[in-house]
RODO-2510 file (C-alpha; in nm, 4 decimals, decimal comma):
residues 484
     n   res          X          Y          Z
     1     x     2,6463     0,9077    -1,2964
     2     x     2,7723     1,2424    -1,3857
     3     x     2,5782     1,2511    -1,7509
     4     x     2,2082     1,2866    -1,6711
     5     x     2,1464     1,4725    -2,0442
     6     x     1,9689     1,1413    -2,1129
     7     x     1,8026     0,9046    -1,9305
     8     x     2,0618     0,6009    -1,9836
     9     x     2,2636     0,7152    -1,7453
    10     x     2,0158     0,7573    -1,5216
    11     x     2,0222     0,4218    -1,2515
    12     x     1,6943     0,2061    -1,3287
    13     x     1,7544    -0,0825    -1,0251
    14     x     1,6352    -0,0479    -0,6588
    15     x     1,8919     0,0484    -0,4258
    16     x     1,9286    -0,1540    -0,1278
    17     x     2,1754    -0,2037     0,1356
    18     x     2,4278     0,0020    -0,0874
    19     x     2,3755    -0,2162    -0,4110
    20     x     2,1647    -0,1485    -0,6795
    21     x     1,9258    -0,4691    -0,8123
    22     x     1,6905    -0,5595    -0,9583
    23     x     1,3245    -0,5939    -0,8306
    24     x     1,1831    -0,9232    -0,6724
    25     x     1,0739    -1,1295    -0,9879
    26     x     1,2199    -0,8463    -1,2492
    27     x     0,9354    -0,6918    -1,2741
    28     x     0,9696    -0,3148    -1,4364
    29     x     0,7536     0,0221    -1,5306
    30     x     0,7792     0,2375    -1,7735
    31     x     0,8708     0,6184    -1,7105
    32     x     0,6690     0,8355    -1,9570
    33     x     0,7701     1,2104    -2,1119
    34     x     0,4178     1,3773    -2,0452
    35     x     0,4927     1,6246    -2,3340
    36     x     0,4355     1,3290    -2,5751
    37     x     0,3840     1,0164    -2,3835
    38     x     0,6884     0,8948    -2,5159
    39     x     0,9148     0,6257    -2,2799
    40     x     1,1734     0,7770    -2,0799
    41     x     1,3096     0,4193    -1,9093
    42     x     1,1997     0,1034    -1,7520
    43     x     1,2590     0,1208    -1,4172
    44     x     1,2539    -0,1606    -1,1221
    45     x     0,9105    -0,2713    -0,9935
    46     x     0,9705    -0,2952    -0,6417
    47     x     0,7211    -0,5609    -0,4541
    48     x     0,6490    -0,5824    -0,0636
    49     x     0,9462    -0,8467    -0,0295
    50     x     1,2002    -0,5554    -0,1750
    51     x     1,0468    -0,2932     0,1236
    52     x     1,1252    -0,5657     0,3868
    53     x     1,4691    -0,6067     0,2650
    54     x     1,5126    -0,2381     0,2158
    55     x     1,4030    -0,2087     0,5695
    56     x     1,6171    -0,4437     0,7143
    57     x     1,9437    -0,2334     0,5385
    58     x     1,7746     0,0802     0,6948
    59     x     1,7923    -0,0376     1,0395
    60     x     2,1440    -0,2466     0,9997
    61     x     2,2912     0,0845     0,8960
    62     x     2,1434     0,2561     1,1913
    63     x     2,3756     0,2396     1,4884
    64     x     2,7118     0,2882     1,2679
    65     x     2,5565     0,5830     1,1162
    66     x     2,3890     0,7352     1,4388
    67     x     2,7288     0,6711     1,5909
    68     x     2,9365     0,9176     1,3271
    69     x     3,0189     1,2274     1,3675
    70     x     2,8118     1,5255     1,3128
    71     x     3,0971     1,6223     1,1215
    72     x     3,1104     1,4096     0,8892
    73     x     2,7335     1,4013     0,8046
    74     x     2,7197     1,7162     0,7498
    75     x     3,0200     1,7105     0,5377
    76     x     2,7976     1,4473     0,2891
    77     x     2,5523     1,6924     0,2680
    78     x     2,7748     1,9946     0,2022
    79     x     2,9271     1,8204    -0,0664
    80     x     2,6186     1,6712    -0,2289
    81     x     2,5246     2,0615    -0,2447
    82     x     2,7928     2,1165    -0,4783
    83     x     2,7709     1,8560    -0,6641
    84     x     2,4241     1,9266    -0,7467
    85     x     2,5277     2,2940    -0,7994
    86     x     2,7572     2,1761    -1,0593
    87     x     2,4758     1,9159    -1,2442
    88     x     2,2268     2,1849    -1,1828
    89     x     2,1837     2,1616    -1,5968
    90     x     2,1503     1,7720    -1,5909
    91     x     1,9239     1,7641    -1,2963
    92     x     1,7010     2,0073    -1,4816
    93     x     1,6534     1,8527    -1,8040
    94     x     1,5917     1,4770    -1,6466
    95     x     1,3336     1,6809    -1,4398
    96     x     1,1662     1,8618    -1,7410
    97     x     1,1994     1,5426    -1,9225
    98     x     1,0003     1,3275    -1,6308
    99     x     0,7936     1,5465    -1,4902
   100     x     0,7023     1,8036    -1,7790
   101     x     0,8053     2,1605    -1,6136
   102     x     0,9669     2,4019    -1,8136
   103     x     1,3898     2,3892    -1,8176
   104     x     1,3733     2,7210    -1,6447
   105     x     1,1651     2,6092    -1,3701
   106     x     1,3583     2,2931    -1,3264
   107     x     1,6564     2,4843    -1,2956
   108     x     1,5098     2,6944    -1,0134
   109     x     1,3949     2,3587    -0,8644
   110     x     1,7305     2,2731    -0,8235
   111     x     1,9004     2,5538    -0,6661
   112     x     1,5912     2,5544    -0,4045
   113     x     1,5845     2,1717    -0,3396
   114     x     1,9425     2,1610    -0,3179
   115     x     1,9851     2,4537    -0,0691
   116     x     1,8104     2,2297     0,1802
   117     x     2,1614     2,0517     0,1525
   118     x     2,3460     2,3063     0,2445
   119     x     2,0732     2,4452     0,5014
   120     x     2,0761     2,0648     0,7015
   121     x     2,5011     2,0300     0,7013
   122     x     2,4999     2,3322     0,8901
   123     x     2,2489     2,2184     1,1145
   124     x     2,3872     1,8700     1,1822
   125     x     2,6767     2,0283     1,3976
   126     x     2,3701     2,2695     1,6132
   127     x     2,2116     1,9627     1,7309
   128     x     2,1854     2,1169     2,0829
   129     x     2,0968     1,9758     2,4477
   130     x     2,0687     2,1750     2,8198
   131     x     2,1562     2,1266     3,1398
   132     x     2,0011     2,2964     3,4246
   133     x     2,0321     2,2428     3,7938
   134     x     1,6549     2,1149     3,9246
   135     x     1,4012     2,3909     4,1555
   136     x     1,5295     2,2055     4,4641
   137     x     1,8720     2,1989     4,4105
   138     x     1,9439     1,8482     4,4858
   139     x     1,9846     1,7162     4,0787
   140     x     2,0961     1,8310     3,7669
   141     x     1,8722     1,7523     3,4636
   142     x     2,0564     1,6684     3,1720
   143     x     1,8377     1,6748     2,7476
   144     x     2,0163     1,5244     2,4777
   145     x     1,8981     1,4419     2,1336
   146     x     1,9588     1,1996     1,9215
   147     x     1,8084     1,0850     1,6283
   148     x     1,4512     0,8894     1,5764
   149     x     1,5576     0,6484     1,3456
   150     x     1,4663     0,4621     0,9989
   151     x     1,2670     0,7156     0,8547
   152     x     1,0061     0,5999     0,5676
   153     x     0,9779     0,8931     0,3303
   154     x     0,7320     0,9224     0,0464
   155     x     0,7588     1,1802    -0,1813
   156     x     0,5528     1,3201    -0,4403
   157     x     0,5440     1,3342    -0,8312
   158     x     0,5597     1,7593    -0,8913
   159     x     0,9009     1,8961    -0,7314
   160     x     1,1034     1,5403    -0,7405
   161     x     1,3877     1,6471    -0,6699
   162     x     1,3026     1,9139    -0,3750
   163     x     1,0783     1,6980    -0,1921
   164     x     1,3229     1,5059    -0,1687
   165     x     1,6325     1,6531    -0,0353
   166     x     1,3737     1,8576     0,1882
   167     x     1,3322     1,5408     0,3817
   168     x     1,6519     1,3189     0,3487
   169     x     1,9035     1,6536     0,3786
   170     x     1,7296     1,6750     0,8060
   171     x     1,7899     1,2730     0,8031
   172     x     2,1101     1,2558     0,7478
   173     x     2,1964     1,6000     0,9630
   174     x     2,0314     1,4012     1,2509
   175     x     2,1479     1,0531     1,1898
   176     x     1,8651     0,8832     1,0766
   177     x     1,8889     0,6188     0,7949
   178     x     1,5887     0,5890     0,5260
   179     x     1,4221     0,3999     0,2939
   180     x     1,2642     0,6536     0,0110
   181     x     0,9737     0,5830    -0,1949
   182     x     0,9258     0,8560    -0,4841
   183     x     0,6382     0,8598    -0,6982
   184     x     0,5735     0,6484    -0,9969
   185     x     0,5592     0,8873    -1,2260
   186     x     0,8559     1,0942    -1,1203
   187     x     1,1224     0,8118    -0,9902
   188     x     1,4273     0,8905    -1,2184
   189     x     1,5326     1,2106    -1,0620
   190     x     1,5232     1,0270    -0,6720
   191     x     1,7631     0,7782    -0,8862
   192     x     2,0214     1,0282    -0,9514
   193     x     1,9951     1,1906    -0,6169
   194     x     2,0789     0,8581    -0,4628
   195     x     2,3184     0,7833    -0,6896
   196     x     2,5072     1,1321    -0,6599
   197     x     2,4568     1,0799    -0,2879
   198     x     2,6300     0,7591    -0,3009
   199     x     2,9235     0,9623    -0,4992
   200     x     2,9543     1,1711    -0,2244
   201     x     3,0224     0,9052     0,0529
   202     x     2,7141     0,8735     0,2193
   203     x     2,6947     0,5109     0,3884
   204     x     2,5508     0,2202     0,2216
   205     x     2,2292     0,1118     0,3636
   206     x     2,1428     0,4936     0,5178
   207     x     2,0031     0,5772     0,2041
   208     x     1,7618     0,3091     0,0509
   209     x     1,5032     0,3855    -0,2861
   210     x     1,2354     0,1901    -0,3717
   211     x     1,0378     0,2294    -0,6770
   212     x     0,6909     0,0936    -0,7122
   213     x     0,3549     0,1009    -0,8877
   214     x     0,2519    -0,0420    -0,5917
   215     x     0,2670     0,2090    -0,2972
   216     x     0,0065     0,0627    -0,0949
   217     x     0,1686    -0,2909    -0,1081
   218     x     0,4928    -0,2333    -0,0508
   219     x     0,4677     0,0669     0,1795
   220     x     0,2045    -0,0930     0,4342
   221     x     0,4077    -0,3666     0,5909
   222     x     0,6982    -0,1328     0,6135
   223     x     0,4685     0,1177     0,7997
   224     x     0,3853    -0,1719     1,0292
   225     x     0,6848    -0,2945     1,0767
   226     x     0,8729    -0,2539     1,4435
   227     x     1,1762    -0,1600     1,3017
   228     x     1,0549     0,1349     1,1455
   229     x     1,0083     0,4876     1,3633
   230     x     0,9170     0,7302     1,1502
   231     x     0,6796     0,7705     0,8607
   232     x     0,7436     1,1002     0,6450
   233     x     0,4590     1,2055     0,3502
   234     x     0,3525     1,4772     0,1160
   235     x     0,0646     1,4320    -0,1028
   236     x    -0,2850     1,4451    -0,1283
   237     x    -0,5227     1,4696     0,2484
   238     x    -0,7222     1,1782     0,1493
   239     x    -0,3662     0,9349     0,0983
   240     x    -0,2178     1,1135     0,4111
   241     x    -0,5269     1,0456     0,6639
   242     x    -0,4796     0,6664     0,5223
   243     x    -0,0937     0,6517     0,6448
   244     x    -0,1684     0,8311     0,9342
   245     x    -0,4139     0,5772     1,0999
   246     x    -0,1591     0,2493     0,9366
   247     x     0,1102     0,4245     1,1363
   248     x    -0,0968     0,4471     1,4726
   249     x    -0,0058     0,1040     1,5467
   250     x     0,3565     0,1192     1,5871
   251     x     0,3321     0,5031     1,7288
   252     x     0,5620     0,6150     1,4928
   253     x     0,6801     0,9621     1,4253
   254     x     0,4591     1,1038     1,1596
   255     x     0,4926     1,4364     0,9203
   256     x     0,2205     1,4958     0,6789
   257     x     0,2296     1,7872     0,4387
   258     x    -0,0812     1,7423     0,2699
   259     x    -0,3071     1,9793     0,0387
   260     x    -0,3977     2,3338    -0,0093
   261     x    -0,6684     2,5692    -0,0804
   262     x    -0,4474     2,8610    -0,0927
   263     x    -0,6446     3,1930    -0,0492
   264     x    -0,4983     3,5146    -0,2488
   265     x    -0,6251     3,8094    -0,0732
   266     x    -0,6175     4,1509    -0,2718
   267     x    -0,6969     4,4652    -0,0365
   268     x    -0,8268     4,7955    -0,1567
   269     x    -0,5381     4,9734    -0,0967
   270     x    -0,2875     4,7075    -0,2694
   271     x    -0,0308     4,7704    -0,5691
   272     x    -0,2948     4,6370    -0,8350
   273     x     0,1030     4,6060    -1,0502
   274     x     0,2905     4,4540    -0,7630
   275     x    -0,0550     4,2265    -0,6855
   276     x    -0,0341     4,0954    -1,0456
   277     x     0,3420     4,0043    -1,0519
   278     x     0,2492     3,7952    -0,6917
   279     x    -0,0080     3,6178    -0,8525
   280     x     0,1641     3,5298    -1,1787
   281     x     0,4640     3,3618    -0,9151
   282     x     0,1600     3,2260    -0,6587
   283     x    -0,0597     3,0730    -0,9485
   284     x     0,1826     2,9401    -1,1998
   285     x     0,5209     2,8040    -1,0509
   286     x     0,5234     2,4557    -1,1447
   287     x     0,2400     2,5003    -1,3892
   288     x     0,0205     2,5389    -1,0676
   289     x     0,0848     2,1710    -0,9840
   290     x     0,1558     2,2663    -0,5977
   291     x     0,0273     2,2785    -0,2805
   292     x     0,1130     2,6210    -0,2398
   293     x    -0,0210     2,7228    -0,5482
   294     x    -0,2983     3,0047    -0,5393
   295     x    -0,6453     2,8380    -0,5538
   296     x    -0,8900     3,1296    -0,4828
   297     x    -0,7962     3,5175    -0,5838
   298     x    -1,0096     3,7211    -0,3776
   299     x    -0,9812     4,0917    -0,4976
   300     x    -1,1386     4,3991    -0,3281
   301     x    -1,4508     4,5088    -0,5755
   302     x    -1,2703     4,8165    -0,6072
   303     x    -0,9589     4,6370    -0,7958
   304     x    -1,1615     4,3303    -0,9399
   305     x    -1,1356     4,4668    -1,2743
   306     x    -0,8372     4,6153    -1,3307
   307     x    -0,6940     4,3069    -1,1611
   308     x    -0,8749     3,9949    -1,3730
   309     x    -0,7793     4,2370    -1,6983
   310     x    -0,4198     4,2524    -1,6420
   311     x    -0,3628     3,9117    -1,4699
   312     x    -0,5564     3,7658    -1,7989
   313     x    -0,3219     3,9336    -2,0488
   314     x     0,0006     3,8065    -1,8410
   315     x    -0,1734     3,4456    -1,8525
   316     x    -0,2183     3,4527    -2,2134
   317     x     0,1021     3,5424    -2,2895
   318     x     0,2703     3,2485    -2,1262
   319     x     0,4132     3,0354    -2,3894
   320     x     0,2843     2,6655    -2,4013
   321     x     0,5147     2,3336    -2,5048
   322     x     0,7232     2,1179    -2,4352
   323     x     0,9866     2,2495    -2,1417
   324     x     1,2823     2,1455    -2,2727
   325     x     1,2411     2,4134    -2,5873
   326     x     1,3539     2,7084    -2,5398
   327     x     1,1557     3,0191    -2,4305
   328     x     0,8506     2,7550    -2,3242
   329     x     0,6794     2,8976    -2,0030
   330     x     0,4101     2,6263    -1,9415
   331     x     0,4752     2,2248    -2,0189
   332     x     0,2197     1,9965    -1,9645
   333     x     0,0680     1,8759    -1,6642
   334     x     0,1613     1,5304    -1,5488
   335     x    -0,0952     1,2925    -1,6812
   336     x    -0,4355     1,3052    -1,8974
   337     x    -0,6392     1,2478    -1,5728
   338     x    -0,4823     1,4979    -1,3946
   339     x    -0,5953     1,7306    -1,7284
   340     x    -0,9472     1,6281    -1,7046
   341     x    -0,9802     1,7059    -1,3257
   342     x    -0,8896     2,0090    -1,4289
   343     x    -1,0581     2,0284    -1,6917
   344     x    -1,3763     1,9056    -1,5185
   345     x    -1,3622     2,2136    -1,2366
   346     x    -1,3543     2,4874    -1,5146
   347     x    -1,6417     2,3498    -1,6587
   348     x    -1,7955     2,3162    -1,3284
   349     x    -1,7557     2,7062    -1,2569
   350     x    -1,8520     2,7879    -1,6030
   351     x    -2,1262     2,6135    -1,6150
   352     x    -2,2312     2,8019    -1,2719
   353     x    -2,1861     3,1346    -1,4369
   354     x    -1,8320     3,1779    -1,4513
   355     x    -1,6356     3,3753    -1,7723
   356     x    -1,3303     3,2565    -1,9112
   357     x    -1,1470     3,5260    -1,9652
   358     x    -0,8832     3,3313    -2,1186
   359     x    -0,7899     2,9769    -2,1659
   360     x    -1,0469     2,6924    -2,0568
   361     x    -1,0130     2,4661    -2,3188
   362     x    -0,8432     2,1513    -2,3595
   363     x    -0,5973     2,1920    -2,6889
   364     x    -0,5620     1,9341    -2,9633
   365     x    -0,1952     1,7212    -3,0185
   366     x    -0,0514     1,5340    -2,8137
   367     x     0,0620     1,6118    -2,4754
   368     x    -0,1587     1,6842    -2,1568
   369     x    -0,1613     2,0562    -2,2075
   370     x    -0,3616     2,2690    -2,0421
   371     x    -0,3760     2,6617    -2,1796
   372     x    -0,3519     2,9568    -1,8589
   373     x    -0,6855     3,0415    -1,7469
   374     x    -0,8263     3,2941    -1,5989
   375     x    -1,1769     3,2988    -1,4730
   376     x    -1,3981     3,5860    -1,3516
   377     x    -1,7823     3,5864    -1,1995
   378     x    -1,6827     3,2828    -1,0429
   379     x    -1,9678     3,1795    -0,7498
   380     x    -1,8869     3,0721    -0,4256
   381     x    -2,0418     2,7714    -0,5037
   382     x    -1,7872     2,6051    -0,7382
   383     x    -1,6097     2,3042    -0,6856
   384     x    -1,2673     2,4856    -0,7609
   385     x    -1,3213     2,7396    -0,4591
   386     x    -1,3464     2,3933    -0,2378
   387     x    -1,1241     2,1836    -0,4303
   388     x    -0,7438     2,2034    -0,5235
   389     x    -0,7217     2,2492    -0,8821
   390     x    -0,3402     2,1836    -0,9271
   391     x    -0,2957     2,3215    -1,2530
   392     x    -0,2760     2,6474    -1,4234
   393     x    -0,6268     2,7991    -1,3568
   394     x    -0,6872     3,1419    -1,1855
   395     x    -1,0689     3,1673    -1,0581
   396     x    -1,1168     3,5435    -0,8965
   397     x    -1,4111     3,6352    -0,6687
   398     x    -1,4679     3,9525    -0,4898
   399     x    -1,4712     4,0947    -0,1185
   400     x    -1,6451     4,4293    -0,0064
   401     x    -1,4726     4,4286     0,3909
   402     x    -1,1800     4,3098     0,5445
   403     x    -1,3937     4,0655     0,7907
   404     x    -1,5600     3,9046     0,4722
   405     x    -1,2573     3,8618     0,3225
   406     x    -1,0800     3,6453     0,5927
   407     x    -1,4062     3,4753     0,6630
   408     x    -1,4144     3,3731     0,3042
   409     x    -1,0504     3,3040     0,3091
   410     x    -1,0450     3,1020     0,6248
   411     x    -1,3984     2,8765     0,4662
   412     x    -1,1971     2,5504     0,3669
   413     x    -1,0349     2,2550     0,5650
   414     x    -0,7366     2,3130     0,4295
   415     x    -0,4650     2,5452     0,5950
   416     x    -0,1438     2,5682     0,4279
   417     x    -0,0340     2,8890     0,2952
   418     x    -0,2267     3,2019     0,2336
   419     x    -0,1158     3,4698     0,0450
   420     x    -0,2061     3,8673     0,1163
   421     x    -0,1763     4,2006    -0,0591
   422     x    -0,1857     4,5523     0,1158
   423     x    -0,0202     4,8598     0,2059
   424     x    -0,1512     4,8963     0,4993
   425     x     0,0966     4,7740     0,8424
   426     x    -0,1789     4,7413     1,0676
   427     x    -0,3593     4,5205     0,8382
   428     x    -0,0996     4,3089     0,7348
   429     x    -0,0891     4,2049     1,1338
   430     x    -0,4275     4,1912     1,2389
   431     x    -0,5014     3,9793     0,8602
   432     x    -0,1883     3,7513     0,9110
   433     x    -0,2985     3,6504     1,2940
   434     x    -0,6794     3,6024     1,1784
   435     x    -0,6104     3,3787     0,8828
   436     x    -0,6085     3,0054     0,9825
   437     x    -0,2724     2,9119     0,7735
   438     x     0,0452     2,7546     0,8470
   439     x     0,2446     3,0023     0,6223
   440     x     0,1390     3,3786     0,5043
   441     x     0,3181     3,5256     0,2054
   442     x     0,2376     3,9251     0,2665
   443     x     0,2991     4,1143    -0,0787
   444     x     0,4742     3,7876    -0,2299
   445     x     0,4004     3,4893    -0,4144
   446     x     0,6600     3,2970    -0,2867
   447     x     0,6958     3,1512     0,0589
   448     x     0,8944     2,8700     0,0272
   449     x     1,2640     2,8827     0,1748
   450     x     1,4834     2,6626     0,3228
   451     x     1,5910     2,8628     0,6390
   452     x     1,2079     2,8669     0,7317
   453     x     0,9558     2,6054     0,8556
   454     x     0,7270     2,4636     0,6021
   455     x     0,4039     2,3034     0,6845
   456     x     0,0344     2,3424     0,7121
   457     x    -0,2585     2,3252     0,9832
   458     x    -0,6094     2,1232     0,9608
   459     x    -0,6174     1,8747     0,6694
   460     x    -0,3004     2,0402     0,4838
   461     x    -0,1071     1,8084     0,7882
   462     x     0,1196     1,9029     1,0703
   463     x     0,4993     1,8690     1,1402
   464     x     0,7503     2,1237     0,9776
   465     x     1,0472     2,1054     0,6543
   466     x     1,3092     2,3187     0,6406
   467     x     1,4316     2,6107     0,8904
   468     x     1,5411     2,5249     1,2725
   469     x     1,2144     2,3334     1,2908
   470     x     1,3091     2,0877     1,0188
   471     x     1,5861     1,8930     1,2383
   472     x     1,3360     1,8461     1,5227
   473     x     1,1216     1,6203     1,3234
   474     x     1,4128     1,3891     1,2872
   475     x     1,5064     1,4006     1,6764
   476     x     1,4091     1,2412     2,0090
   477     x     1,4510     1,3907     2,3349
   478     x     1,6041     1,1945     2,6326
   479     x     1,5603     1,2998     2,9682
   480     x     1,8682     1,2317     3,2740
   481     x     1,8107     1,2955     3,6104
   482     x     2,1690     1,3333     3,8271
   483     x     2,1493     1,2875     4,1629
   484     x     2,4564     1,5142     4,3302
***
C-alpha cells in the first residue's frame, strides 16, 4: 500500500484477525472530500456482529503478543516511524483529501503523529518494576507490569492520523492488542496506518479496524463485553460521559480526552508581536477544529486594541480553498453542520453586541468554508465564551487585574489547556498554578508533544497520551510478596 496519492490504493475492507473483509451483509459508506462533497471511496460498514469477531481476534492475539519481546515491539514501532517518514507526502494528501486541512498542515500532522512511534519503541524496552526489602525485614516486595489488555480505541475525525498512533504506538510498547474504531468521516487514513502497520510485521489480530456509521451499535457490546479491559476515547464530553458509565460495568480501564474551552490570557506587560504569532498557532492549527484550539482571547485593556487590530489583519490574510492547492492556508471544515454551529455562535455574539472585525459570514460555492474571524466587544454572555466553537473564530474580551483574569479564565467546566502571555517570571508561576488546566502553554501556542503528557481535568477527561505517562495507561501493576 505504498501509493496513497489516490484513494484506490487506500484498503476499503475491515481488518480482522489479520485479514481484510468485507462487512457483515456488505454493507458500505461513502467517504466524502469536504472541499466539494465529492466521493473519496466506499468503505466497509461494519455491524455489531463484525465488533464481536474483531474482539474475539483482539483477545486470541493477546497472550502470543504479551508474551514477545519488548524488543521486538518496539522494533514494529521504530520501523513504522520510518516508514511513515518516508510516505509523509502520501499520508498528507489522503489526509487533506478526507479530512479537508491544508497539505501543509497535514504534513505537520504527520511528522507529530508519527513521532509518537518513535517516542513508544523507546519506551517499550523502560517498562520498569522495583524491588524493595519490606519495613520489617522479613519479605521482599517484588512490582512488575505488564500490560492491561484488548484495548478499544476510538478516535476522532480532525487529526486521523495522530490520534491514532497517539494511542496504538503505547499499545503495542506495552503489549496490548486492539480493536480501533476511527471516525466515519475520517476512516481512510486509520486504513493505511493499519495497513503500513501490517507491512511492518506487526502481528495479525493485535491490530484490528473497524469502520462504522454505527458507533453506538457496534461499539456498545464490545464495551460490555468481558473480554475487553480497556476502553480508550477522544471526542466530544457529552459522547465521553456516555462511554464512561457503559464501561462501569466491566470496570474497565478508561482514558477520556474530551473537550476544551481553551483560555488565551494576554498580560499587560506581554510582547503584543510575540502574543499575536501565539495566537495565530493557538487559534488556527487545524482550521481551529481542536480541542486545544484557543476559544476565549482575554487581552489586558491596555493591549485590547493593538491586539484585535493586528490579530484581524493576520486572519484576513489567510488564504481560503481547497488544501491540496498550493499556498491554501484554511480548507474547509469537516461537514455543513459543523459550519452552521459555527456559524450559529458568531451570530449569537453578534447579535449580543459583538463586532466582526473580519470574517463572519458563510461564503457562497461549494465546500463548507468558513472565512477567519475575528470578533471584538464580545460579552461574557455569549454562547462561544461557554461553548467550543471548533473552527476558525477568534472572540477577544478584556481583563483589568490579574485575579479577574484567571477567575474569568478558570469560569468553564472544561480544563484542558490554557494558554498565557507575559514577561513577567513571577507571574508566569503564580498564573500557571492558579489556572485549573491540565496543560499551560506560557508564551506559545503550541503544547502538544510527544515526550510530554497530554490530557485534561473536569469535563475535558482524565488519563494521559504521550510522555512517560502515556505507557502507564496501557499497564497493570502486580504486587509479590516473598517470604525469606
Amino acid at each position: 500500500m505504498s501509493d496513497l496519492t489516490t484513494t484506490q490504493h487506500v484498503p476499503t475492507q475491515l481488518l480482522i484477525g489479520g485479514e481484510w473483509v468485507d462487512a457483515s451483509g456488505g454493507a458500505s459508506f461513502e467517504v466524502t472530500n469536504p472541499a466539494d462533497g465529492s466521493v473519496l471511496a466506499s468503505v466497509a460498514d461494519a455491524t455489531p456482529a463484525d465488533g464481536q469477531r474483531a474482539l474475539a481476534a483482539a483477545a486470541a492475539a493477546q497472550q502470543e503478543w504479551r508474551a514477545t519481546e519488548p524488543r521486538k515491539r518496539g522494533e514494529v514501532l521504530r520501523s513504522a516511524f520510518e516508514l511513515l517518514h518516508e510516505r509523509a507526502d502520501d499520508f498528507a494528501r489522503l489526509m487533506t483529501l478526507e479530512m479537508g486541512k491544508s497539505l501543509s498542515e497535514a504534513k505537520g500532522e504527520v511528522a507529530y503523529g508519527s513521532e509518537f512511534f518513535r517516542w513508544f519503541s523507546e519506551e517499550a524496552v523502560r517498562i520498569h518494576g522495583r524491588y524493595s526489602e519490606a519495613p520489617a525485614g522479613n519479605t521482599r516486595l517484588v512490582t512488575m507490569k505488564g500490560p492491561v489488555g484488548p484495548t478499544l480505541m476510538i478516535t476522532p475525525w480532525n487529526f486521523p492520523l495522530a490520534m491514532g498512533t497517539r494511542k496504538i504506538g503505547p499499545a503495542i510498547a506495552a503489549g496490548c492488542t486492539m480493536v480501533v474504531k476511527p471516525a466515519a468521516e475520517t476512516p481512510l487514513t486509520m486504513l493505511a496506518l493499519a495497513a503500513l502497520l501490517e507491512e511492518v510485521g506487526l502481528p495479525a489480530g493485535v491490530l484490528n479496524v473497524l469502520t462504522t456509521t454505527d458507533s453506538g451499535g457496534v461499539c456498545e457490546p464490545i464495551i460490555t463485553d468481558f473480554r475487553l479491559r480497556k476502553l480508550t476515547f477522544t471526542g466530544s464530553t457529552a459522547v465521553g460521559k456516555k462511554l464512561v458509565s457503559q464501561a462501569s460495568d466491566q470496570l474497565l480501564r478508561v482514558s477520556m480526552e474530551l473537550g476544551g474551552n481553551a483560555p488565551f490570557l494576554v498580560f499587560a506587560d506581554a510582547d503584543v508581536d510575540a502574543a499575536v504569532d501565539g495566537a495565530m498557532l493557538a487559534k488556527m492549527r487545524n482550521i481551529g477544529e481542536a480541542c486545544t484550539s484557543a476559544n476565549r482571547f482575554l487581552v489586558h485593556t491596555s493591549l485590547a486594541e493593538e491586539f484585535s487590530a493586528k490579530l484581524a489583519e493576520r486572519m484576513g490574510s489567510l488564504r481560503v480553498g481547497d488544501g491540496t492547492e498550493d499556498g491554501v492556508e484554511v480548507g474547509p471544515l469537516i461537514t455543513e453542520k459543523a459550519r452552521e454551529g459555527v456559524h450559529e455562535l458568531v451570530e449569537d455574539a453578534v447579535s449580543g453586541g459583538a463586532k466582526a472585525v473580519v470574517g463572519g459570514a458563510i461564503p457562497e460555492g461549494p465546500g463548507y468554508f468558513y472565512p477567519p474571524t475575528v470578533l471584538v466587544d464580545v460579552p461574557a454572555s455569549a454562547r462561544l465564551f461557554r461553548e467550543e466553537i471548533f473552527g476558525p473564530v477568534a472572540p477577544v474580551a478584556t481583563f483589568d487585574t490579574e485575579d479577574e483574569a484567571v477567575a474569568r479564565a478558570n469560569d468553564t467546566e472544561y480544563g484542558l489547556v490554557a494558554y498565557v502571555f507575559t514577561r513577567d517570571h513571577a507571574r508566569v508561576l503564580r498564573v500557571s498554578e492558579a489556572l485549573e488546566f491540565g496543560m499551560v502553554g506560557v508564551n506559545t501556542g503550541v503544547v502538544s508533544n510527544p515526550a510530554a503528557p497530554f490530557g485534561g481535568v473536569k469535563h475535558s477527561g482524565f488519563g494521559r497520551e504521550g510522555g512517560f505517562e502515556g505507557i502507564e495507561e496501557y499497564l497493570e501493576t502486580k504486587y509479590v510478596g516473598s517470604a525469606l
